[in-house]
BADREN-791688 format. One record per residue (C-alpha): x, y negated, z. Coordinates in steps of 0.1 Angstrom, whole numbers. Example, Ala and Ser with C-alpha at 12.3 -4.5 7.8 and 13.67 -1.06 7.14 Angstrom:
{{123; 45; 78}}
{{137; 11; 71}}
This chain:
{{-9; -258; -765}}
{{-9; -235; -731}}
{{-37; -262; -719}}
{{-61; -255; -741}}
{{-63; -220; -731}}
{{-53; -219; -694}}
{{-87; -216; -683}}
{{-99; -193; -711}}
{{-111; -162; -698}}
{{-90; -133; -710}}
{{-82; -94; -698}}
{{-46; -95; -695}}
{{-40; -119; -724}}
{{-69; -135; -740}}
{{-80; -114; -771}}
{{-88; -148; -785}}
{{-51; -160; -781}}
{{-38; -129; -794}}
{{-57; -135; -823}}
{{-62; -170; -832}}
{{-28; -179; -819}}
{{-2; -155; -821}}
{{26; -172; -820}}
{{16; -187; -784}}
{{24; -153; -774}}
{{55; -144; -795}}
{{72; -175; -786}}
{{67; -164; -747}}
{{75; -125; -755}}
{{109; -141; -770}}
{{114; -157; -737}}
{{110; -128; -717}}
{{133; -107; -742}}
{{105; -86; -740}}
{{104; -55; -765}}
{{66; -52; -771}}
{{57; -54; -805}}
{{31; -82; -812}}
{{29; -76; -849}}
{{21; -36; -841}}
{{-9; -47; -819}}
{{-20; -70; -843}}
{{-24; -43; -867}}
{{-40; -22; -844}}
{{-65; -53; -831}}
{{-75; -52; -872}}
{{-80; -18; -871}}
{{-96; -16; -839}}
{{-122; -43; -849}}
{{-130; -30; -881}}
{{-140; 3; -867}}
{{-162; -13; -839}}
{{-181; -32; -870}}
{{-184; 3; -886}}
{{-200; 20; -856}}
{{-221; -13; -851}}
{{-235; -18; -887}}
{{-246; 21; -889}}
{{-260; 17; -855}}
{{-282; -9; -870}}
{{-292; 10; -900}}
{{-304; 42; -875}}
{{-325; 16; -857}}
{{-343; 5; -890}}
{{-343; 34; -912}}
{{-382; 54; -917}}
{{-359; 81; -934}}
{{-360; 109; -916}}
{{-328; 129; -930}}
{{-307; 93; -935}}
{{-315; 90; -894}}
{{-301; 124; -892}}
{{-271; 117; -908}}
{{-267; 86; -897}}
{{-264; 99; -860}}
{{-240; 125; -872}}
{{-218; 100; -887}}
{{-218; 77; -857}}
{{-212; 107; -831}}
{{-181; 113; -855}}
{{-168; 80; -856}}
{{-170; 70; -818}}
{{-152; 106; -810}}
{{-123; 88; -831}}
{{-131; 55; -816}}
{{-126; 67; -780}}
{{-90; 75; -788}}
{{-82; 40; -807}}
{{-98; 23; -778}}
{{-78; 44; -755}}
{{-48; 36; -777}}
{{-59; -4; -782}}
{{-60; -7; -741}}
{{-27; 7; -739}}
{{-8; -18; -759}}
{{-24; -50; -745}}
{{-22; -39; -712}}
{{13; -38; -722}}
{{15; -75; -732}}
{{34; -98; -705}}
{{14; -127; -691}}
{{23; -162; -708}}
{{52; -181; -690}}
{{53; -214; -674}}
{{63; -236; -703}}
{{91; -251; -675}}
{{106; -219; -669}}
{{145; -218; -677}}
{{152; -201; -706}}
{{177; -166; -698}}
{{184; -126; -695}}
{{184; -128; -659}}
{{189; -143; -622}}
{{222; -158; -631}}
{{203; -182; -650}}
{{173; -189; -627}}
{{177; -228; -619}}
{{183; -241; -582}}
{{155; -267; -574}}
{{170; -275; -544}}
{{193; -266; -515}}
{{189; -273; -476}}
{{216; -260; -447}}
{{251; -261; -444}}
{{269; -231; -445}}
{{280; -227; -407}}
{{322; -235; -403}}
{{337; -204; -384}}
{{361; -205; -358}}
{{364; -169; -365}}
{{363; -143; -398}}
{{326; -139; -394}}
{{317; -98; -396}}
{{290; -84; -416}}
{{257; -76; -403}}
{{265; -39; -403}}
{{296; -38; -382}}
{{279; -57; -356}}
{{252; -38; -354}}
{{266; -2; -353}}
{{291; -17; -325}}
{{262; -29; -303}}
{{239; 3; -311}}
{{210; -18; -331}}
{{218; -1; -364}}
{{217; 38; -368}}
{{225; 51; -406}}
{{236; 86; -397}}
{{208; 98; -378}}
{{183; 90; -398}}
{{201; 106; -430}}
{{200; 140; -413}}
{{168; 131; -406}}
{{151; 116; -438}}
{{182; 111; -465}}
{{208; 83; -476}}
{{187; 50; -476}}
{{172; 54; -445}}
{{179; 40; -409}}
{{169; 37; -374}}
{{168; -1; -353}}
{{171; 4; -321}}
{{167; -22; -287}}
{{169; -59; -293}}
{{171; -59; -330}}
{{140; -44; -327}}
{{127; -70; -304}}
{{137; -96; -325}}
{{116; -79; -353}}
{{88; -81; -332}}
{{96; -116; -327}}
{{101; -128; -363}}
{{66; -111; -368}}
{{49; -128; -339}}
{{61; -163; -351}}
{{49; -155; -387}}
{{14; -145; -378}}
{{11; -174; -351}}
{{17; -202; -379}}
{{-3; -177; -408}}
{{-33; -179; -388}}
{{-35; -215; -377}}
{{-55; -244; -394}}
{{-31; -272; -373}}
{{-2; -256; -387}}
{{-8; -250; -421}}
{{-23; -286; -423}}
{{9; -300; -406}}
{{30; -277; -434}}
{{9; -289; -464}}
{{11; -325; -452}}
{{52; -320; -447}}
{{53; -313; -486}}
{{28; -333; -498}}
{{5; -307; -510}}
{{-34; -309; -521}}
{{-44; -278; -512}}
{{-74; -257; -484}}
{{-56; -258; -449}}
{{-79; -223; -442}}
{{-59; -199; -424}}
{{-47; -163; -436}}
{{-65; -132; -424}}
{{-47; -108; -406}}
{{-51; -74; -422}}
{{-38; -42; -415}}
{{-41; -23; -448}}
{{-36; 12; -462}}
{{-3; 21; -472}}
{{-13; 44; -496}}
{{-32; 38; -525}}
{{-48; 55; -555}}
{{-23; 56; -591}}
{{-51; 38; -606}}
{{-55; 9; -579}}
{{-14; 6; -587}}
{{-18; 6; -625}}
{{-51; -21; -621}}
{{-26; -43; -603}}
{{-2; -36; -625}}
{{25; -24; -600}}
{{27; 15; -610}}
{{58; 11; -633}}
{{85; 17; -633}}
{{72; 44; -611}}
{{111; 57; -603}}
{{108; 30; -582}}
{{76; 45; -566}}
{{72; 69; -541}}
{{43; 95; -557}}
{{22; 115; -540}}
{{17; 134; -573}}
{{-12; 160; -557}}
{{-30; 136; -543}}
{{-27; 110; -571}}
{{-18; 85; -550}}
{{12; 60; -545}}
{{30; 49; -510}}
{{30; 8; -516}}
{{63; -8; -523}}
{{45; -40; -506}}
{{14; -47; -488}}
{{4; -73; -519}}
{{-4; -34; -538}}
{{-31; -27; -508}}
{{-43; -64; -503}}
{{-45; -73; -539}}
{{-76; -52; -544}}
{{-95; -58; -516}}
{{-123; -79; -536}}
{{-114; -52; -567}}
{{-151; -56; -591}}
{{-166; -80; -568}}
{{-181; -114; -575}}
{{-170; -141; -549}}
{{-191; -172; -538}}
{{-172; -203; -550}}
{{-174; -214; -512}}
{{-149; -183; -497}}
{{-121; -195; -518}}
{{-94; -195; -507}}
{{-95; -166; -497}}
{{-60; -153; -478}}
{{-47; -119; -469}}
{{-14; -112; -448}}
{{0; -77; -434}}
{{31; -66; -415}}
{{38; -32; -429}}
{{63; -9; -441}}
{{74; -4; -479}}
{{84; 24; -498}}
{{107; 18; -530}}
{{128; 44; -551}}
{{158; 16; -555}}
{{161; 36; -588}}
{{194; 27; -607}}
{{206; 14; -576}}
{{234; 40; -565}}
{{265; 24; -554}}
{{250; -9; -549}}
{{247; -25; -518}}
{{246; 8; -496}}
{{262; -11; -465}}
{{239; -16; -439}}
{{198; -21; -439}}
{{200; -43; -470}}
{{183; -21; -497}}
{{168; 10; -482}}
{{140; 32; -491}}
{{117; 23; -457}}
{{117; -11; -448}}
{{91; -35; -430}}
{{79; -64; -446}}
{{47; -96; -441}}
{{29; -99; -475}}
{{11; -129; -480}}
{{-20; -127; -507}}
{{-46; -156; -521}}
{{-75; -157; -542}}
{{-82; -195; -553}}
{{-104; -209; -585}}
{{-80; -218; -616}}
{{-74; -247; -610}}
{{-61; -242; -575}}
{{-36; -215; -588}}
{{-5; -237; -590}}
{{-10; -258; -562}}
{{-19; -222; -540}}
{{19; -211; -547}}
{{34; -248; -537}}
{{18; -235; -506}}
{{32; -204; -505}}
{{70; -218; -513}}
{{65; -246; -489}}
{{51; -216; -461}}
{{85; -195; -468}}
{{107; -227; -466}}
{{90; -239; -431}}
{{101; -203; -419}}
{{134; -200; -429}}
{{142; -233; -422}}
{{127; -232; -386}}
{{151; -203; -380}}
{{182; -230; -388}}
{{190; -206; -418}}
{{210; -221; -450}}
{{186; -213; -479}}
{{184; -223; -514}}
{{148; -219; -541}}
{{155; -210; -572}}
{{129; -212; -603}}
{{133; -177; -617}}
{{144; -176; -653}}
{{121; -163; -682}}
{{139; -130; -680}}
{{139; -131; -639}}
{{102; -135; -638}}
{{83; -107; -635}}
{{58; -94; -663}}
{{26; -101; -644}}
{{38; -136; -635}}
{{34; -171; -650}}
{{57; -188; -630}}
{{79; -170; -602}}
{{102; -185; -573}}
{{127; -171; -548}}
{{139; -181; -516}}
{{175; -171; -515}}
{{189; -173; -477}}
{{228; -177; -470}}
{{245; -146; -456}}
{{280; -152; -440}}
{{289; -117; -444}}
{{281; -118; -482}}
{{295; -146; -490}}
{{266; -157; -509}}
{{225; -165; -511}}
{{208; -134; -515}}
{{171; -135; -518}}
{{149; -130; -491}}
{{117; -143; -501}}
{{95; -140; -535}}
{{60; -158; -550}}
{{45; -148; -579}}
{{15; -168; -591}}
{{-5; -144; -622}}
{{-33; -167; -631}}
{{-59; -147; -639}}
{{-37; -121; -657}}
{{-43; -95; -626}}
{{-74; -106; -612}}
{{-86; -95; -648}}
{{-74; -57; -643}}
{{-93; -58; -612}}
{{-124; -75; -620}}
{{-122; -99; -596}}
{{-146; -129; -599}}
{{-158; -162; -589}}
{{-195; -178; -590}}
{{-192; -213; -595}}
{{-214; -237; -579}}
{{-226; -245; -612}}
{{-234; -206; -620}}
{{-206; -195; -644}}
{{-183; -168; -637}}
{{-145; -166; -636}}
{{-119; -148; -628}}
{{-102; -161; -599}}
{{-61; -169; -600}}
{{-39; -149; -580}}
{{-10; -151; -559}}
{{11; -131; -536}}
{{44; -143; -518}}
{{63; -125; -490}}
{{66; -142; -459}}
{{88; -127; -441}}
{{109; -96; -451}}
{{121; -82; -422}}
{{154; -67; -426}}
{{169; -93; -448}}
{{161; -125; -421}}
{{176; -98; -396}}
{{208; -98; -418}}
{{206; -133; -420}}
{{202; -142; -386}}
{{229; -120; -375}}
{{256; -130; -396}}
{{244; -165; -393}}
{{242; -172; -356}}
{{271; -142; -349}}
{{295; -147; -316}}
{{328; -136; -318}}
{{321; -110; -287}}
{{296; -98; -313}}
{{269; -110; -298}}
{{238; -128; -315}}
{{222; -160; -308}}
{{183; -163; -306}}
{{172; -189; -327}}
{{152; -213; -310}}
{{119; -214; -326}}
{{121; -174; -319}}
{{132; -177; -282}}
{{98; -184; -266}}
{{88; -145; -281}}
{{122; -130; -267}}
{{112; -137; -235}}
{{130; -170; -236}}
{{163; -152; -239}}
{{191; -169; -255}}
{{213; -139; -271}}
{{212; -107; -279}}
């Protein structure tokens, strides 16, 4: 039944699904465990449609009527009733912005990650000759990792990197944008996997990192907004992830067909709250407040949506697994997947020092769920208008693959071994 309206245009979710076929909808709210209340906006919808036929039919009578008084009265009544309308509009927005996007039919059914479903796993676990530390005890000892300073300086979540952790930030960075920005790469990459899909290369981008409240809530990333950093004077949000700064880049604009795909990436910093987080996995840089992070963001016609985030998955594989990293992907569960998305994997990388995966990388494909909030279009060749599909994916989140790589390729003298594909950037150095 999801086929039949894939391609359907639709502002968040289709009014015409939410209307001629409910129960699409409630059997994927179910899914989701998702609270919103289908029959309420249902209601509302009734309401809301009767009231626009109201204003409509009198509107027609004031354009026909020779009656001078009844036209008088007539424009009284309709001032009145679009007054009230306003604030049922206002109201009707509300709830179906509220509305979840549908969810890939294939999704496995649960409450959270623990039941997300492992597609498949690639690395042994390295064999130590020694009890492997955790990333944070190495890098205090060698002076890479600074937690105290920076808490007199900014607060508890914060840190400083310092020398050749920093360096081999840099590097991680300059191997991402190298393959991001090359055609012979990305076609090698989508021939590896078997993919149909554009072999155009990414655009580097270096984007705000602030952005308006009402460019968050259009991408549908304001809330929960104790996960956001506010700047409540100003209006305005610090991103949580360069996707809230590259997603609207084309915001109310009309693409040619010929420019898809189009590709963003960025290397910045990211603000989050890590509301409801206290207690949890305070060691080290693994979930701070500040942390740096490369975004990567597509707009592609419909039906190039699914096949655009293979790409992406088979983009955060080919880096992970170049680094000689242990890594699982996961298909997130319908109540791991977030409420924008229609289907949603993770990367989940192997930390020695942990014990266990922990994810490193996400993708999120939204149809056209997003692009819709923004008004962002497509002009086919053959003249109709649609709303391009989206996608956003990380590709490489910095402190996490640091963690990774030093717990991974950890000496017992505490030092670090470069992985080769990042060697040639480190100056051809072999540790750290």
């Amino acid at each position: 039944m999801l086929g039949e309206y894939f391609f359907c245009p639709r502002f968040m979710i289709d009014l015409k699904i939410l209307r001629n076929d409910p129960e699409l909808v409630r059997e994927s709210l179910r899914r989701r465990r998702s609270s919103v209340d289908l029959d309420a906006f249902i209601v509302l919808d009734a309401r809301f449609r009767e009231e626009r036929t109201r204003i409509d039919t009198l509107k027609n009578e004031q354009s026909k009527t020779t009656d001078r008084d009844r036209a008088k009265a007539l424009k009284d009544e309709i001032r009145a009733l679009e007054e009230a309308y306003k604030t049922l509009e206002a109201e009707h927005e509300a709830v179906w912005k509220s509305i979840p996007n549908l969810l890939h039919p294939d999704a496995p059914d649960g409450d959270d990650d623990e039941s997300n479903q492992v597609l498949r796993m690639v690395g042994t676990p390295r064999e130590f000759t020694f009890i492997p530390r955790d990333h944070e005890t190495i890098g205090v000892a060698r002076g890479w990792i600074d937690k105290e300073t920076a808490a007199k300086v900014s607060g508890a979540r914060f840190t400083y990197l310092f020398g050749d952790l920093v360096l081999l930030q840099y590097a991680l960075a300059t191997f991402v944008t190298a393959t991001l920005t090359s055609r012979e790469m990305l076609a090698r990459i989508i021939a590896n996997n078997g993919l149909v899909v554009s072999d155009k290369p990414f655009i580097p981008t270096i984007p705000p990192v602030i952005v308006n409240q009402s460019t968050m809530e259009k991408m549908g990333r304001l809330h929960p907004m104790d996960e956001r950093y506010i700047l409540h004077d100003q209006g305005q949000v610090l991103i949580g992830s360069a996707e809230h700064s590259l997603g609207p880049i084309p915001m109310d604009k009309i693409l040619e067909e010929d420019e898809l795909p189009l590709r963003y990436f960025a290397n910045t910093p990211a603000f989050r709250g890590e509301a409801g987080s206290a207690g949890r996995d305070v060691s080290g840089i693994l979930r701070v407040h500040q942390f740096d992070k490369i975004e990567m963001e597509s707009f592609v016609a419909p039906e190039d949506g699914l096949a655009e985030q293979d790409l992406f998955v088979a983009l955060q594989e080919y880096f992970v697994s170049s680094l000689g990293l242990p890594y699982r992907v996961v298909f997130n569960s319908s109540g791991d997947t977030g409420s924008m998305d229609y289907r949603q994997r993770d990367v989940e990388t192997w930390m020695p020092g942990q014990d266990k995966y922990r994810e490193t990388h996400t993708s999120d494909y939204m149809t056209d769920y997003q692009a819709r909030r923004l008004g962002i279009r497509v002009k086919r060749a053959s003249g109709e208008k649609q709303y391009v599909h989206m996608n956003d994916a990380t590709a490489m989140a910095m402190g996490r693959l640091l963690i990774a790589i030093i717990e991974n390729y950890q000496n017992e003298d505490m030092t670090v071994t470069i992985p080769e594909v990042l060697r040639p950037f480190m100056g051809g150095r072999e540790r750290i």
